[in-house]
C-alpha positions as CSV (number, residue, x, y, z in Angstrom):
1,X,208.6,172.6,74.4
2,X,208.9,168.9,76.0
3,X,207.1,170.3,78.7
4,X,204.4,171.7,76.5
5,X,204.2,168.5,75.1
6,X,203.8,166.8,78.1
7,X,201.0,168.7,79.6
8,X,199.7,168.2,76.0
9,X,200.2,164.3,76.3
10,X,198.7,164.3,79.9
11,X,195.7,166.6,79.0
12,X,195.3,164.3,76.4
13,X,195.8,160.9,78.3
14,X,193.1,162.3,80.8
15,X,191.0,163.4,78.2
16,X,191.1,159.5,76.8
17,X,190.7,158.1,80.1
18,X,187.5,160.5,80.9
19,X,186.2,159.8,77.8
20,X,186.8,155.9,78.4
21,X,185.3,156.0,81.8
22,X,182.3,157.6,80.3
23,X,181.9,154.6,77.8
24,X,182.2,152.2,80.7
25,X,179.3,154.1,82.6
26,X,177.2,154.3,79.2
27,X,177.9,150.7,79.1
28,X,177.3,149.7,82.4
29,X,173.8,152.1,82.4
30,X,172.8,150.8,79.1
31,X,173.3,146.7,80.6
32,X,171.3,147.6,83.6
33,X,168.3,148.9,81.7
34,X,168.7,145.9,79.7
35,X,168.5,143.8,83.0
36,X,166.1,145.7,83.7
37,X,163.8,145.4,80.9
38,X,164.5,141.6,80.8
39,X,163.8,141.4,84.7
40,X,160.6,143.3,83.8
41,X,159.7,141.1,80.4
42,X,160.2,138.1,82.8
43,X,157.7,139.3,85.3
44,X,155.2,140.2,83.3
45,X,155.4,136.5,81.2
46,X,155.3,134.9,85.4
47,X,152.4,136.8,86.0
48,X,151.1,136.0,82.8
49,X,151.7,132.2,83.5
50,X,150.0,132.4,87.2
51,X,147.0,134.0,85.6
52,X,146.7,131.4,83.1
53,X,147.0,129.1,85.8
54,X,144.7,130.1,87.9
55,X,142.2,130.3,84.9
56,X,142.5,126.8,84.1
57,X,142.1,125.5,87.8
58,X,138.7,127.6,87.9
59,X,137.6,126.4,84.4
60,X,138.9,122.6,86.0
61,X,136.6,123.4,89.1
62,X,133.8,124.5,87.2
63,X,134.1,121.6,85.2
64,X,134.4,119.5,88.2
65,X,131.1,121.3,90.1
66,X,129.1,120.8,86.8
67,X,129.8,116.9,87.1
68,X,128.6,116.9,90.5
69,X,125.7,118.7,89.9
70,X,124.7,116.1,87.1
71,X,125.6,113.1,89.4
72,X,123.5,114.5,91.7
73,X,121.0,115.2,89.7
74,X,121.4,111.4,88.1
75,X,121.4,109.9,91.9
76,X,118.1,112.2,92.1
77,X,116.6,110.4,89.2
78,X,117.4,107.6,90.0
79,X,116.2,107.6,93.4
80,X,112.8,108.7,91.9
81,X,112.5,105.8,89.6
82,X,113.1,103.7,92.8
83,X,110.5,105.5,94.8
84,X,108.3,104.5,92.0
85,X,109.2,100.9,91.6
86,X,108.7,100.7,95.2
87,X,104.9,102.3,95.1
88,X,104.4,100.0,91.4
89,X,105.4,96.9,93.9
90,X,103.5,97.8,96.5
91,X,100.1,99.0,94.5
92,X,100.4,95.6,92.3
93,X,101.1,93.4,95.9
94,X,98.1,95.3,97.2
95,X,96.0,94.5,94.1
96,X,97.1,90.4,94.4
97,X,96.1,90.9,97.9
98,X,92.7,92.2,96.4
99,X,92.2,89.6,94.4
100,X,93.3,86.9,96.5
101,X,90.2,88.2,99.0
102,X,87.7,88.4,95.6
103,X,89.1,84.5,94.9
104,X,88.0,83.5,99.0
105,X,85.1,85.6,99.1
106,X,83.9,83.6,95.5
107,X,85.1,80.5,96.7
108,X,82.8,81.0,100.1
109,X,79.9,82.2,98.2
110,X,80.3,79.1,95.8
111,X,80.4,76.7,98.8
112,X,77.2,78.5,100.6
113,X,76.0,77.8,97.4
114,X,76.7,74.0,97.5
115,X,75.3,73.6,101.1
116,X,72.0,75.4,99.6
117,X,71.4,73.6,97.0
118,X,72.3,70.2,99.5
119,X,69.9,71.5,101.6
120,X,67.3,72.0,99.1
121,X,67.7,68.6,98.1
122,X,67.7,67.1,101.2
123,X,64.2,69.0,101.3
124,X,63.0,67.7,97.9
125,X,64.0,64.2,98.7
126,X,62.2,64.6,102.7
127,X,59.0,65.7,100.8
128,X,59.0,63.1,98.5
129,X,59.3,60.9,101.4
130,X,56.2,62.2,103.1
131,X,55.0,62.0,100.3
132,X,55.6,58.1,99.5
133,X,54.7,57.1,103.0
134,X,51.3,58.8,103.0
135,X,50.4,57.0,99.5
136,X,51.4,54.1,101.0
137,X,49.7,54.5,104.5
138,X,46.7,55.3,102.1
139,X,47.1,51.9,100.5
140,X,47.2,49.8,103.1
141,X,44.3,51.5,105.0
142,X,42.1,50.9,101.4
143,X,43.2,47.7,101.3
144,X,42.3,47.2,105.1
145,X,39.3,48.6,103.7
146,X,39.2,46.0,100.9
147,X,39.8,43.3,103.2
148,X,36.6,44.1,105.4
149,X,34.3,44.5,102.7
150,X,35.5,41.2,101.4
151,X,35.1,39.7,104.9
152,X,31.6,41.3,105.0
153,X,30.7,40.1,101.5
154,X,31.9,36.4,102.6
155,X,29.7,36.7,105.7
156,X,26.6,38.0,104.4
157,X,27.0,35.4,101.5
158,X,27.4,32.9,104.7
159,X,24.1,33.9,106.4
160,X,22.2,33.7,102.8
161,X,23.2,29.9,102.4
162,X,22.6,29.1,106.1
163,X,19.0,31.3,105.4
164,X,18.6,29.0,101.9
165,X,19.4,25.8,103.6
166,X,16.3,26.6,106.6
């Protein structure tokens, strides 16, 4: 009967410790899934992360290109109004240059003008001369011409006294 008992005891013992190493294994399975699922959960959220990442840098270098492009296109615009100052400057120093010519070509043309009209009077007053010294020429040869006639009536009054007085 002890003997019986025994066995009995043992088979149970071993039955205990079987069904106890079982639990362990269960156990120890049902923590490494667990790791497992965790190791997973925490790979996915990484890869998660580094996609977000990498999303943000593109959206920071498209936001980076698109402010190049418009300083770019401001330094373009810029240059442009520069280009056209520069041709404004240029047209207007042209113009003063323009005019500055018109001025000397009006100021010549006023000066001819002065030396013509000098000339003319010059002219006038030459005429006039002429004109003054032939009147006078004329004078004195009438009264030359008086003067004979005077002479002539003094002698042929002379030659009728010394004619009375025979």
């Amino acid at each position: 009967e002890q003997q019986r008992q025994q066995e009995e005891q043992q088979r149970q013992d071993q039955l205990q410790q079987e069904e106890q190493q079982r639990q362990i294994q269960l156990e120890q399975q049902r923590q490494q899934e667990e790791q497992q699922r965790q190791l997973q959960i925490q790979q996915e959220e990484q890869q998660r992360q580094i996609l977000i990442e990498q999303q943000r840098q593109q959206e920071e270098q498209q936001r980076q290109l698109q402010i190049q492009q418009e300083q770019h296109r401001i330094n373009q615009e810029q240059q442009r109004q520069l280009e056209q100052q520069r041709l404004q400057e240029e047209q207007q120093s042209a113009q003063q240059e323009q005019q500055r010519q018109l001025d000397e070509q009006q100021r010549q043309l006023e000066l001819q003008r002065q030396i013509e009209a000098q000339h003319e009077a010059h002219r006038q007053l030459a005429e006039a001369q002429d004109r003054q010294r032939i009147a006078e020429d004329q004078l004195a040869f009438q009264q030359q011409q008086q003067q004979l006639l005077e002479q002539q009536q003094q002698q042929q009054q002379q030659q009728l006294l010394e004619q009375q007085q025979q």
